[in-house]
C-alpha positions in Angstrom: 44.3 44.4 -34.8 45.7 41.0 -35.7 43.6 39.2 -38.3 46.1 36.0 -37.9 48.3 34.0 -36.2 51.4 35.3 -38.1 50.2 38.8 -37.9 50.1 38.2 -33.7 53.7 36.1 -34.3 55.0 39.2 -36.3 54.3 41.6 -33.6 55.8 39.9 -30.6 59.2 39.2 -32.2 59.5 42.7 -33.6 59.0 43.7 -30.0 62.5 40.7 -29.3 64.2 42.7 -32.0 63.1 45.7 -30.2 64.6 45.3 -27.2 67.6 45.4 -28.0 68.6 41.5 -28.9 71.3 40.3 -30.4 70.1 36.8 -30.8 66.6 35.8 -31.4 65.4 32.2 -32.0 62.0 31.3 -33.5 60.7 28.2 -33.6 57.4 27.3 -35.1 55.7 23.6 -35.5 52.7 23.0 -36.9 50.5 19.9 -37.1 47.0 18.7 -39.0 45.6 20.1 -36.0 48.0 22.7 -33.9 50.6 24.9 -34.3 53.3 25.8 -31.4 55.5 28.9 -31.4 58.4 29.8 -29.3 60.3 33.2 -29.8 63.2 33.6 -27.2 65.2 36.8 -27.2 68.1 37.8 -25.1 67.5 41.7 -25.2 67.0 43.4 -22.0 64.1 41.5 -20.0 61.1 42.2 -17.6 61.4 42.8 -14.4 58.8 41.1 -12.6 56.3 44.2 -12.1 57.0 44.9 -15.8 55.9 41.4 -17.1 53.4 41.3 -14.9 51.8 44.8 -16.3 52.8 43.3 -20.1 49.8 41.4 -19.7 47.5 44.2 -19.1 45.8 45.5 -22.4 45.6 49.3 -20.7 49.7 49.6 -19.6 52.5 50.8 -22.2 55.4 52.2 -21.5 55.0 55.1 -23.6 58.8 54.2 -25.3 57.9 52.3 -28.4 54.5 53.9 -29.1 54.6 57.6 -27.7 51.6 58.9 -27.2 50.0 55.5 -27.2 47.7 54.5 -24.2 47.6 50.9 -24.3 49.8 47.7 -25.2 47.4 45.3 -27.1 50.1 42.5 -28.2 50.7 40.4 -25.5 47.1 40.7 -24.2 45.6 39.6 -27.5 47.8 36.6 -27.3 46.2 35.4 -23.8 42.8 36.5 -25.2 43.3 34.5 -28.3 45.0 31.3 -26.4 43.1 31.2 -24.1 39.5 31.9 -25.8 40.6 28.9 -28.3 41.9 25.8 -26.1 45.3 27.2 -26.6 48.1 28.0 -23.9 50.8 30.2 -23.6 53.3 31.5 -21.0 56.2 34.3 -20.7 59.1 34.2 -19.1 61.8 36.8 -18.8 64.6 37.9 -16.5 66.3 41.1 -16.2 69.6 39.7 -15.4 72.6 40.5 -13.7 75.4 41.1 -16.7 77.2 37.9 -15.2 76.0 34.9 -14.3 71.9 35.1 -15.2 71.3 36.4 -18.5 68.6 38.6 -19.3 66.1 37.6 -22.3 62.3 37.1 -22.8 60.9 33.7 -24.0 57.3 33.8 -25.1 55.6 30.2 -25.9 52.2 29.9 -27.5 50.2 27.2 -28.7 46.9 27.0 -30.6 44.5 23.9 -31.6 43.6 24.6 -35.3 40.5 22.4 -35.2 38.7 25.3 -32.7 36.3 27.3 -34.7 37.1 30.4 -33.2 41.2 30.6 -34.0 42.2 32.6 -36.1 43.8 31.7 -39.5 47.3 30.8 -39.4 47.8 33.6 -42.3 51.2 33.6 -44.7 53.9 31.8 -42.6 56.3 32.4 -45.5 55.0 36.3 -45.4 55.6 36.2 -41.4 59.5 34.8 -41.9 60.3 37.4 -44.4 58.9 40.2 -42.7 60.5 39.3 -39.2 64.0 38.4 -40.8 63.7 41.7 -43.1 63.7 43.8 -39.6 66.3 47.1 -40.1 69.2 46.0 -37.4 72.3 44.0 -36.7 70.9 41.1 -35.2 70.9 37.2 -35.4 67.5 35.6 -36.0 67.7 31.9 -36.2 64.7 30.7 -37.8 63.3 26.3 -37.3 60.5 25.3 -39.1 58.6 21.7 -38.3 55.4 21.4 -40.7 53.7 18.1 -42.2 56.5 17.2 -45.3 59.2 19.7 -44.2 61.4 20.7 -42.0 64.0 23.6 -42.0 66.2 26.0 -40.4 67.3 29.4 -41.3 69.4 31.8 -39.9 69.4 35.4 -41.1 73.1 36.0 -41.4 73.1 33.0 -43.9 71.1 34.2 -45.9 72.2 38.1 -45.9 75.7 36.4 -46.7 74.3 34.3 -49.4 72.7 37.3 -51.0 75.8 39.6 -50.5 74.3 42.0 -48.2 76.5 40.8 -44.6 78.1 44.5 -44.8 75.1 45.9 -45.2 73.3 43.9 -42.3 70.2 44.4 -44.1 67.8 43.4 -46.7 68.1 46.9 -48.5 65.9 46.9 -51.9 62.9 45.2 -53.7 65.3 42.6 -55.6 66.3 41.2 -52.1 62.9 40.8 -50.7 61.5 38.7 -53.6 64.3 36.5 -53.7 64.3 36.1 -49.7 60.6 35.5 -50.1 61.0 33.2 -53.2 63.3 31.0 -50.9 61.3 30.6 -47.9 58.2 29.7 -50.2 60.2 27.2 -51.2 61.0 26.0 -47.9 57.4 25.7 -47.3 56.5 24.3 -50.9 55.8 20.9 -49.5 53.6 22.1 -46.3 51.7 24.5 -49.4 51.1 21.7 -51.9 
């Protein structure tokens, strides 16, 4: 169950890293009033039956979660949207290894004055986790809040803490200073 925004966030771009992406770009922008989220991916797409069933809450493929019997993220997503004044839409191609590539881009937007949206949650918690994902990937991360605005990509920071060879964020040390810098990212949008 997602109790926030960021927890919902969290588990659609794990599900970008997921499918097998090598770049993956997430942009969030948040207002007095809204916040907008785009995560685009270019793993190995939907087909167009495929999207079509991701938004059924009783459809999984069975791959990620064996044994599971339903796929609740992207449902919860429309539920939450669209039970809130908010929107969202998916896109994604297979592609054909040559001139279309293949990717999923998932767009979401929610008004924060509604009474029934969920809190946003811990946005600095939500980068972390997402950019502290076990792979070799690219995540590109853009920030737009009131008094801030950054952009952070995960190979930067791996580099800047000497783990490129690694390609990971391996120990406790790493994760509290990778935390500590994003909080201060967001220090002004905290107060």
């Amino acid at each position: 169950m997602h109790y926030t925004l960021c927890d919902m966030f969290s588990d659609l771009t794990q599900n970008a890293i997921e499918a097998g992406s090598s770049i993956i770009t997430v942009e969030m922008i948040m207002t007095d009033t809204t916040i907008s989220v785009s995560i685009r991916d270019n793993g190995k797409g939907m087909t167009g039956e495929q999207l079509a069933r991701a938004t059924d809450p009783f459809y999984t493929d069975g791959i990620k979660h064996p044994g599971r019997k339903v796929g609740l993220g992207i449902p919860f997503l429309i539920q939450t949207a669209e039970t809130t004044g908010g929107s969202w839409n998916i896109r994604s191609d297979r592609g054909n290894g040559a001139d279309i590539p293949s990717g999923t881009a998932v767009d979401c937007s929610f008004d924060l004055t509604n009474i029934d949206t969920p809190p946003v949650g811990d946005v600095a918690g939500y980068f972390r986790h997402i950019l502290s994902f076990d792979g070799r990937y690219e995540l590109i991360i853009s920030g737009t809040f009131p008094g801030t605005s950054f952009t952070v990509k995960r190979s930067e920071v791996l580099d800047a803490l000497g783990l490129a060879e690694q390609g990971s964020f391996t120990d406790a040390g790493s994760l509290k200073l990778l935390g500590m810098y994003l909080e201060s990212l967001l220090e002004a949008y905290y107060g």
